[in-house]
C-alpha positions, 0 to 999 in steps of 0.5 A, a space after each residue: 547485521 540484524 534489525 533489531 526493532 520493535 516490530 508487529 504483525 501486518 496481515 493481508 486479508 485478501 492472500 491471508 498473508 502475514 509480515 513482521 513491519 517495524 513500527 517505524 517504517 510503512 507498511 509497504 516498505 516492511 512488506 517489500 524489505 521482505 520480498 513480499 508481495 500482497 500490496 500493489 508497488 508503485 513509485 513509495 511516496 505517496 503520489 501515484 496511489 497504487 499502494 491504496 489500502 484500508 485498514 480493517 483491524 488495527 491502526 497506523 501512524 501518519 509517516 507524511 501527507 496523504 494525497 487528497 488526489 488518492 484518498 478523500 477525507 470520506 475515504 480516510 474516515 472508513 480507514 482508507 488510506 496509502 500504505 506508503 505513508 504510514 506506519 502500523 501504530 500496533 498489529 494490523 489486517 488490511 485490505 488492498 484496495 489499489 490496483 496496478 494498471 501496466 500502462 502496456 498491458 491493454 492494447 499495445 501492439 494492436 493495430 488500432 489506428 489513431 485518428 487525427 
């Protein structure tokens, strides 16, 4: 069964990739149901801030709350915000601006002795 929704351009500025993203979805989930990778991924609902973004042309649609924990009003006002609350409104260009910190990838397995 096709998806047969209106859809635009998502642009990734830093990997100059492009994704078709429904205007009814987030810009991550379009880029995920795509296997698509540009945009960090972690829990898709707004709480741990890794799909942390800023939108460079363009605009969006609010698809929930976005957590002033992740995204200041300042930061919001310069066209920050989270790419799985919001949907594009028309074609947008993004910036990624989250990054994803493995928990282990730092210094698991080093014998670096806890103090107590």
């Amino acid at each position: 069964m096709f998806d047969t929704r209106p859809k635009v351009q998502v642009h990734i500025a830093q990997t100059n990739e492009s994704y078709p993203c429904a205007l009814d979805e987030s810009l991550l989930k379009g880029m995920m149901r795509l296997g698509r990778k540009g945009i960090p991924v972690g829990c898709v609902n707004g709480g741990c801030g890794v799909c942390k973004i800023r939108i460079i042309e363009g605009s969006t649609t609010l698809l929930g709350p976005v957590s002033r924990a992740h995204v200041t009003q300042e930061e919001q006002d310069k066209g920050y915000t989270l790419a799985c609350r919001v949907a594009p409104g028309c074609a947008v260009k993004l910036e990624v601006a989250g990054k994803f910190e493995k928990p282990f990838s730092r210094g698991f397995g080093q014998s670096n002795p806890i103090s107590t």
